[in-house]
N, C-alpha and C positions, 0 to 999 in steps of 0.2 A: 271244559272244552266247548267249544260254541258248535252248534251246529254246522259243516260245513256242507257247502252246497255245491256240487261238480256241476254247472251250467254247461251246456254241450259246447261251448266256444271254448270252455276251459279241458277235455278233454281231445285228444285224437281217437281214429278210429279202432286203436286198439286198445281203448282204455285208457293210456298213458296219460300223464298230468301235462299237457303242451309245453309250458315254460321248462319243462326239465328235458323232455325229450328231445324238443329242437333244439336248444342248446346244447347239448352232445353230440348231435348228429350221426347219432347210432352206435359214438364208440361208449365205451364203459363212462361213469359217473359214480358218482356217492353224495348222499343225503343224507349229512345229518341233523340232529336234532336237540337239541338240550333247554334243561329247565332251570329257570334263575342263572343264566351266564348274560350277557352283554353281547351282541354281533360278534366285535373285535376279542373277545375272550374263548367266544365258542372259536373263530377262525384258530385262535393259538391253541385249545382245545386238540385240533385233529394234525395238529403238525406245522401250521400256515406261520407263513413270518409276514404281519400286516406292510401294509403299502402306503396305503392311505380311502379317507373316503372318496364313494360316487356320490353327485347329485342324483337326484331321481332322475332319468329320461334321458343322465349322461351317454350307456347301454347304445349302443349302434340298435337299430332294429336288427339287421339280422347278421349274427353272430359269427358262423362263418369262422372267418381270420380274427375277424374285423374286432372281437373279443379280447384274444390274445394283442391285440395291437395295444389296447386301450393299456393292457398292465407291460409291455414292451416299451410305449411309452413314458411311463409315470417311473421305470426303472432304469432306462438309458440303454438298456442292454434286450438281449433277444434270449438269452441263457434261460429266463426263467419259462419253462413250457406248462407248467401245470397251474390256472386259473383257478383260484378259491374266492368265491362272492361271498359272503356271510351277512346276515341280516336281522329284522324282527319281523316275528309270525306275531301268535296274538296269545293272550294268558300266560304270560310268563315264556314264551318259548321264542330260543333265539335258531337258526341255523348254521350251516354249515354248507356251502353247496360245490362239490370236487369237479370241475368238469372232464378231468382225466381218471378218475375211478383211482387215484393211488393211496389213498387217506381211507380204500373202504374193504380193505385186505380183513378174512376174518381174523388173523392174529393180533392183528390194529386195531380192533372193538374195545380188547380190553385193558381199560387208561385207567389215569387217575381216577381214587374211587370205586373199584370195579376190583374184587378178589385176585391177586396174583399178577397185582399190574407192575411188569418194569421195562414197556414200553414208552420212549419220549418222558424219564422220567426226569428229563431235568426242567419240565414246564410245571412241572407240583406244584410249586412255591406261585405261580401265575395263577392257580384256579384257587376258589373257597375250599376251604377243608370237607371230607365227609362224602358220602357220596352222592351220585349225579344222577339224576333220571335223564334218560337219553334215549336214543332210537335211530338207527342208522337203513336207508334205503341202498342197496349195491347194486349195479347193472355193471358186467364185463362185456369187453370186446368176443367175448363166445357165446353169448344171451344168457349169463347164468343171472338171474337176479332173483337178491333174496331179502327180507326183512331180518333185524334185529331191535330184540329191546332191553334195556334193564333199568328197573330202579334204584341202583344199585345195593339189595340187599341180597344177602346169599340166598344162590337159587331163583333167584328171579329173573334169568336168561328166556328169553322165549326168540325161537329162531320161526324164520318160513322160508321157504324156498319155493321157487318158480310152480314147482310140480305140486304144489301143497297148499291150492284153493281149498280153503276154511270158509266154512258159513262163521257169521259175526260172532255166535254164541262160541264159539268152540277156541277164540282170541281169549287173552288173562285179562282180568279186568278192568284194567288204567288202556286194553287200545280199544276195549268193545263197542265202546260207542264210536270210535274213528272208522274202527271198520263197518259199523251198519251207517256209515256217514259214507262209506267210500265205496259200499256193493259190491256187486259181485260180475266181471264182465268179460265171461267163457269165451275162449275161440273156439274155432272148430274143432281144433283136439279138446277143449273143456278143461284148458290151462286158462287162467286170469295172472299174466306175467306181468301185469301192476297193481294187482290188489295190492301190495305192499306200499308202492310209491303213493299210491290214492290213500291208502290208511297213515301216512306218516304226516301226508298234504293235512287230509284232516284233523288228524290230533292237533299241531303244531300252526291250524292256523293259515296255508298257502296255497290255496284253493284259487289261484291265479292263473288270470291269461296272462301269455306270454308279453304282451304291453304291459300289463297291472305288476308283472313280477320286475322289469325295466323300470317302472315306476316310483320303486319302493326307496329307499334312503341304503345302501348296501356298502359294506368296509369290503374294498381289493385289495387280494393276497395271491402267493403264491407258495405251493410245496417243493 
């Protein structure tokens, strides 16, 4: 994992990763994350039926509607309301990015690859066999947010949740260096309610401002 470096233009003032915050606009979202998938693979991955590619800097600056229009457009119809971006981070990792939080339910963690999966099981045959190292960020419409990870080998679940600021060491060892990458940044209750989204930014590579994340080469979907 490369060092990733949070520049203060790439956070808000509540820690938050910008390009993921302001595009939700406060309501719920989901981040995920996977290893050796393709943009368009991870997109089918979390549920997504591809659309088609964006150009870099296609992205309206500000999001707004003006998001949902671009995939309303490219589909003729208005029916579709749940926007999935998917893309490349850096070191093998591709995303997944929910702007409605519906792809990041904890019962929907576990997929192909992953012990006791028979959720979306008729996308099996779409992924490589075996399983997935992955890692999901969730923010609800009620501020519940929380991290997930797994390499997929039994037992290797590790969960966080909002109320459950960890120092770096006390993360399993495939997110320790994302988390001493992504800090620690208490409010005044001495909740950090993005340590999770900053640790997944860095493992995976998307240590973006909200331009740089616009910028990027991204497959549109929707759930």
């Amino acid at each position: 994992m490369p060092a990733a470096v949070f520049r203060p233009e790439v956070l808000d003032e509540t820690g938050g990763v910008r390009w993921a915050t302001q595009a939700s606009q406060s309501l719920g979202f989901g981040l995920h994350v996977v290893r050796d998938l393709e943009p368009r693979q991870a997109l089918v991955m979390v549920g997504g039926k591809f659309v088609r590619e964006l150009d870099p800097g296609e992205l309206p600056a500000r999001p707004d509607g003006n998001w949902l229009n671009v995939l309303h457009q490219a589909t003729g119809t208005t029916d579709e309301g749940a926007l999935i971006l998917a893309g490349q981070g850096t070191s093998g990792w591709s995303f997944a990015f929910d702007l409605s939080g519906l792809t990041a339910m904890d019962d929907e963690f576990d997929l192909p690859g992953m012990p006791g999966s028979t959720f979306r099981a008729k996308i099996v045959a779409q992924l490589p066999p075996g399983p997935l190292t992955r890692a999901l960020f969730s923010c609800s419409v009620n501020g519940d947010e929380h991290l997930m990870f797994s390499d997929g080998s039994e037992d290797s679940m590790f969960r966080l949740a909002w109320t459950d600021t960890l120092p770096p060491e006390e993360f399993p060892p495939p997110l320790r260096p994302a988390a001493e990458a992504a800090g620690v940044h208490p409010d005044e209750n001495d909740f950090d309610t993005y340590q999770g989204l900053r640790t997944i930014c860095a493992l995976a590579g998307l240590a973006w401002t909200p331009e740089e994340f616009r910028n990027q080469r991204l497959a549109m979907g929707y759930f």
